[in-house]
Structure formats: structure tokens, C-alpha cells
N, C-alpha and C positions, 0 to 999 in steps of 0.2 A: 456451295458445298453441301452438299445430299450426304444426311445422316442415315448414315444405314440401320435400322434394328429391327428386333423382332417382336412379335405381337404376344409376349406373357407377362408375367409381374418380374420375373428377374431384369429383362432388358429397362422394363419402366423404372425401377428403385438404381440401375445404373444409371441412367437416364437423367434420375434425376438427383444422384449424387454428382452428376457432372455439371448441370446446372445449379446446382448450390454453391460448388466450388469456384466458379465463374461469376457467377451473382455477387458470392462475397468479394472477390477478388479484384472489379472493375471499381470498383472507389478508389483500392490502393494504386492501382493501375493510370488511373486518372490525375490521381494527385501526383504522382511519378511524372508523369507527362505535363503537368504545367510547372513542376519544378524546373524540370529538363528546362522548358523553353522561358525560362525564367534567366535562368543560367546561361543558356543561350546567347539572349538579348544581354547581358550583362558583360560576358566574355566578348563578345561583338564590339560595345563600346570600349572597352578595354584597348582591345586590339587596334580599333581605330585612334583611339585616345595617344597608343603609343607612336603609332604611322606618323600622328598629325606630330607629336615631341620630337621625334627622330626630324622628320621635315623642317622645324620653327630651327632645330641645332644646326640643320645640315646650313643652313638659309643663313642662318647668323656666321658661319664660318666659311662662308663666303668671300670676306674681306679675309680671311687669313689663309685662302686658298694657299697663294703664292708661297709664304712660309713654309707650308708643310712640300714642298720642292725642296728644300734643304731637308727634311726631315732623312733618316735613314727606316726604310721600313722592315729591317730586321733588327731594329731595336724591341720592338713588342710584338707577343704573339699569345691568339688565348691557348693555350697548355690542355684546358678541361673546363668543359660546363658540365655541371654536378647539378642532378637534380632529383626530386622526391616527388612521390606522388601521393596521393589522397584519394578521397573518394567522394564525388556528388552525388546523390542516388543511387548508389551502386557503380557507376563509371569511375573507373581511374583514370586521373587527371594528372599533368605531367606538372610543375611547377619548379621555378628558378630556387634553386639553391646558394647556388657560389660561382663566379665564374673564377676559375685559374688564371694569370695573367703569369708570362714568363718575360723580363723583362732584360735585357741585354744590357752588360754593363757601358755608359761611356763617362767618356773622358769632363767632368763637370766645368775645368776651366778654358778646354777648350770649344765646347759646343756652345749653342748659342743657348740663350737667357732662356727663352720659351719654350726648351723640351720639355721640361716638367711640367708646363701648364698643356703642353700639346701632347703627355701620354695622358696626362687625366682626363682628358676633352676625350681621347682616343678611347678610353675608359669606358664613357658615361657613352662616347654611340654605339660601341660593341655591347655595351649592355643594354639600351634604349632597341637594338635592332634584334639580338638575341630574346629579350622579352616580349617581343612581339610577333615574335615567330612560336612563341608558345602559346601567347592567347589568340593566335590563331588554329596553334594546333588544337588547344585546349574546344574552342569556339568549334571545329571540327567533327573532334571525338562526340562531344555533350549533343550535336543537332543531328549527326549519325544514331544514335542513341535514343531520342526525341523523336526520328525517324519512326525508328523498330517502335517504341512504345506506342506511339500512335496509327501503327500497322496493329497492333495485339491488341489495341483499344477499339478501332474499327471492327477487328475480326471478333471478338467476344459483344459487341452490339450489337453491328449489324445484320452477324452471319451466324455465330455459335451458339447464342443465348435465344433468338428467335426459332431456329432451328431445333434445341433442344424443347422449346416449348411446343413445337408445333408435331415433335416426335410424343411425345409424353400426352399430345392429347388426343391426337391419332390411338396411340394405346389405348388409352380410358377407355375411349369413344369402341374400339374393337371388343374390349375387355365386358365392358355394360353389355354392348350389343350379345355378346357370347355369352353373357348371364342370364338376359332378357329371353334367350332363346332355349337355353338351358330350365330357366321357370315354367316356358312357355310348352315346354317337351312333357316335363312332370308334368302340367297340368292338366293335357290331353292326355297321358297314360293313367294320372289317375280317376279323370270320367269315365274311361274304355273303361278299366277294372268297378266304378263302380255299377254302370251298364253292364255290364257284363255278369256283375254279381247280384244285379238286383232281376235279370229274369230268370 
């Protein structure tokens, strides 16, 4: 990226008001960026941590596959997931609330012994699979985010802040020269005048 400017003292004091601004700005920039991927790696394990819970429950009910064949599957339904957000760094982050559960009435002496213990199983995976649909989304948002900031952190190192320096010294460097020549002007106008005045 080709800074474009011009060769006076206004472009240089902008110049280097814009590299000040960047200069200060890439610490906070940076710490931003390894929080993000701090978060990241954290929401990741998260994510996977629940996969692997959902997986050990699904595996353990296994043996009571056959049961849930009797079950009726309009007895439970989730109604609403309710949820709140936060902020990591400036990212909003979605986060489990409550989930709704609408439960159908039946008959208690004539169903069998185990529905109650097979809505709360039914429970614990609707929310084991719901919550890890979040840390993944969560894990999504945060490395989209982690993305940009480390696009903003490259572009202010290795292209914005070199660039401004190397504008600002092109300046100088034209400005001196323009002075140098400027001295160098008077100096022969005032030999001529004093030649001139001494025959």
C-alpha cells in the first residue's frame, strides 16, 4: 500500500499524527489478539469436551435403546432456548440461559416406571447437544474476530507504520534538501551583492 503525500510540513505533522496513533494503538491491538486466541483455544476445548459428554451418554444408553421404542416422542419438546450474551474483547458471545422444556401430560399408572427417568436423560442430551452448539458457535465468532485482528495487526506492522516512516522521512529528507538549497541561494546572492558592492 503506496502512501501517497506531499512534500511540505502540513503533510509531514499529518503524517506523523497518523503514525502516532498506530504506534500507540498496536500494543492494545496485540493484546486483543492473544486474548482472542486465548478464548479461542479455550471455547475449542469446551466444544470438544461437550461432543465427547454427549458421545460417553449417547454410548451409555445404548443398552436402553430398545426402551425408548415404547417411549411416545410427543411427550417432550424444547418450547425455547433462551439465551444472553456478553462480551470477550469487544465480541459478543451468545451463551446458554434456560432451556424451555414442554412436557406432555401422561397417564402415571398406566406408562411404564422409566419415563421419568427417560425425560430427564432426554433433558441432560437436549442440553449436553444445545450447549455445544454454542461453544461452537461461540469458538466461531471469537477466531472470526482473532482473524480481523490479526489482519489489523499485520497491516499496522508490516505495511502502515513502515510506510508512514518511510513517508516522513522522504519529507525531511526533501524539506533539509529545500533548506540546504534555499541557504545555499542566499549565500551566492549575498557574494554577488558583496562583489558587486566592493568595485
Amino acid at each position: 500500500m503506496a502512501i501517497k503525500f506531499q512534500y511540505n510540513k502540513t503533510a509531514l505533522n499529518e503524517l506523523d499524527k497518523k503514525l502516532k496513533a498506530r504506534t500507540r494503538a498496536l500494543p492494545t491491538i496485540k493484546s486483543k489478539e492473544s486474548a482472542l486466541r486465548l478464548e479461542v483455544k479455550k471455547a475449542k476445548g469446551d466444544a470438544e469436551r461437550m461432543d465427547a459428554e454427549l458421545e460417553a451418554k449417547m454410548q451409555a444408553m445404548d443398552g436402553f435403546a430398545r426402551l425408548f421404542t415404547e417411549f411416545k416422542p410427543d411427550l417432550i419438546r424444547v418450547e425455547d432456548v433462551q439465551l444472553e450474551t456478553y462480551k470477550i474483547a469487544g465480541v459478543r458471545i451468545p451463551r446458554l440461559k434456560e432451556i424451555v422444556f414442554k412436557e406432555k401430560e401422561y397417564p402415571l399408572f398406566n406408562a411404564p416406571l422409566w419415563y421419568a427417568d427417560g425425560l430427564g436423560v432426554l433433558k441432560d442430551l437436549v442440553r449436553i447437544g444445545i450447549e455445544s452448539e454454542i461453544y461452537t458457535c461461540k469458538m466461531n465468532l471469537l477466531d472470526d474476530a482473532r482473524k480481523k485482528t490479526t489482519q489489523k495487526v499485520n497491516l499496522y506492522e508490516k505495511v502502515q507504520i513502515p510506510g508512514y516512516n518511510e513517508a516522513i522521512r522522504k519529507i525531511k529528507r526533501f524539506l533539509e534538501d529545500e533548506d540546504n538549497l534555499a541557504k545555499s541561494a542566499q549565500k551566492i546572492v549575498k557574494r554577488r551583492h558583496e562583489q558587486e558592492a566592493g568595485l
